[in-house]
C-alpha positions in Angstrom: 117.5 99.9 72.5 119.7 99.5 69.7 120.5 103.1 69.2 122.2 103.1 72.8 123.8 99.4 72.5 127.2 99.2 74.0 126.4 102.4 75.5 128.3 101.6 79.2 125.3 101.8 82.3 122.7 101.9 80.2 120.7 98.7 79.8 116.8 97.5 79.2 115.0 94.8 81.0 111.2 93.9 79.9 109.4 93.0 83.8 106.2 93.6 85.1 105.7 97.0 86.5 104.1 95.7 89.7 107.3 93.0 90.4 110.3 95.1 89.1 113.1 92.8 88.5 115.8 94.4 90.3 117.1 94.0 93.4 116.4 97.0 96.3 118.1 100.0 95.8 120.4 99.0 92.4 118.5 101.5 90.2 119.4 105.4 89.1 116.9 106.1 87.3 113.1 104.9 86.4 111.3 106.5 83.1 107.7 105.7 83.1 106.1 107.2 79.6 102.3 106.7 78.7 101.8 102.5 80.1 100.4 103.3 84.0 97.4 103.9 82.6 97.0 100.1 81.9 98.5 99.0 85.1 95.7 97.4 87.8 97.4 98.4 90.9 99.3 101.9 90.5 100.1 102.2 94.4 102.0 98.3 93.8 103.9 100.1 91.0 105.0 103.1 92.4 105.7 100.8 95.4 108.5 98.8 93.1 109.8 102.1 91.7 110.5 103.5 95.2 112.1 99.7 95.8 114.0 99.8 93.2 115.6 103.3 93.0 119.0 103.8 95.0 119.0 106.9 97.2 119.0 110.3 95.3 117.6 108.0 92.3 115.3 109.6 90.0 111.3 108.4 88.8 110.3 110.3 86.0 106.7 109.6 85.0 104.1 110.8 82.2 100.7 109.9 81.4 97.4 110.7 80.1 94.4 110.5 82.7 90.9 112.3 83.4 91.4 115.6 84.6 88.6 114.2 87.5 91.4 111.9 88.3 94.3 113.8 88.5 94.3 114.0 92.6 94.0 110.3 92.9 96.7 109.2 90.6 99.2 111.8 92.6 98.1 109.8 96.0 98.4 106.7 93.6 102.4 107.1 93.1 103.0 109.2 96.0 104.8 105.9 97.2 106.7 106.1 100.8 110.5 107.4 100.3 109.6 109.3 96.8 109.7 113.2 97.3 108.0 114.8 94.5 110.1 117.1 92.9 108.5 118.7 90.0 104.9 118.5 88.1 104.2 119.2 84.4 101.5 119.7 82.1 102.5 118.5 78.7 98.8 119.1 77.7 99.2 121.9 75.0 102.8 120.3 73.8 101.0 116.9 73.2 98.2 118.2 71.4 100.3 120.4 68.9 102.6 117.1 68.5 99.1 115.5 67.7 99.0 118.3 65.0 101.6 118.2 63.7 101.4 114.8 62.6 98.0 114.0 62.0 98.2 114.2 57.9 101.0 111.9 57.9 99.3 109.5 60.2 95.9 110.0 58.6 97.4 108.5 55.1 99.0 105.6 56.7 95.7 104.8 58.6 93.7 105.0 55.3 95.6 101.8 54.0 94.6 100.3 57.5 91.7 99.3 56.4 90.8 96.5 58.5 91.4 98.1 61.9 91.3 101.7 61.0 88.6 103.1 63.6 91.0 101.6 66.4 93.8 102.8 65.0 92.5 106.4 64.7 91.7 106.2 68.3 94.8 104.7 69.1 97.1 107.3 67.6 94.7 110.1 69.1 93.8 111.3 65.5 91.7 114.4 65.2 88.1 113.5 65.9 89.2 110.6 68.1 87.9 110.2 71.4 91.5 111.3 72.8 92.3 114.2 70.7 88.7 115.8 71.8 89.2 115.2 75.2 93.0 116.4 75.3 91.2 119.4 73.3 88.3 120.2 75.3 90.1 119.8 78.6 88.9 116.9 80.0 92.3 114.6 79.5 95.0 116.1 80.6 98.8 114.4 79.9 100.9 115.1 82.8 104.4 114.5 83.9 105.9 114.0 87.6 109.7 114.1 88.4 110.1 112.3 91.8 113.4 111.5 93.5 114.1 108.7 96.3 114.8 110.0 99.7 118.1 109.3 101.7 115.9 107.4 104.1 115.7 104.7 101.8 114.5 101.3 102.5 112.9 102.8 106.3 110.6 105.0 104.3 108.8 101.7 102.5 107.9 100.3 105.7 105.6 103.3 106.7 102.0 103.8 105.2 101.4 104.9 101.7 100.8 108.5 101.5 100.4 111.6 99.6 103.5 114.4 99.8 102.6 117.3 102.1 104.3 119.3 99.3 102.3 118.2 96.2 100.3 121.6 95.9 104.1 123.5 96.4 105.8 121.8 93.4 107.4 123.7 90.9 106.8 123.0 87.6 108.8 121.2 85.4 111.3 123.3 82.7 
């Protein structure tokens, strides 16, 4: 936050995913990075995003998840009036970022020493539950670009459903 302050449109709100608090249709944009794996109701947040977002606005999410589980969290935020646009797998990018860092991390977490086994697993150090699952396949970290539809506010009133054109998307650049 405080490297953009005073930067004009651009502002930060703390809310409950599930009960944005914005008004319908005042949003551009919606960045959703590595939380919607804590939410309880995913359909009621993707719900709120599609709310939320102005015609031609733009959710960008990414997040780690069983690969078992992959299919169900596209129905999840396949919320009416959100056209999937693109679909990513940051799997090999996160794990080299993992990599990358894991000596530095490693000697901060050794003078952790009262909640060092959490923290390991928090950070997704190697040997952590995370980093062997990223690793061996079995977590995958993926990213979905969505963008509101010009129906708008029409499109929230139908059922919630999954895109027809999930399998055609092209992945991200």
């Amino acid at each position: 936050q405080a490297l953009n302050e005073g930067e004009p449109g651009l502002s930060f709100e703390v809310g409950d995913a599930e009960k944005l608090p914005f008004a319908d249709a005042s949003v551009d944009i919606v960045v959703n990075i590595e939380s919607s794996h804590c939410y309880a109701n995913v359909p009621a947040f993707a719900a709120e995003v599609s709310r939320v977002l102005a015609p031609g606005g733009w959710f960008t999410f990414a997040d780690m998840r069983s690969r078992k589980m992959i299919g169900e969290l596209d129905r999840q935020l396949g919320a009416p009036g959100l056209s999937l646009v693109q679909t990513s797998d940051l799997t090999s990018g996160a794990l080299a970022a993992l990599d990358a860092v894991d000596a530095r991390k490693q000697e901060r977490i050794r003078n952790m020493w009262l909640m060092r086994r959490f923290i390991r697993e928090f950070a997704g150090s190697k040997g952590s539950m995370l980093y062997q699952g990223l690793a061996s396949g079995e977590v995958v970290y993926q990213a979905r670009r969505y963008q509101k539809t010009a129906q708008g506010r029409d499109a929230l009133k139908a059922d919630h459903h999954l895109p027809t054109h999930l399998q055609s998307a092209s992945p991200m650049q």
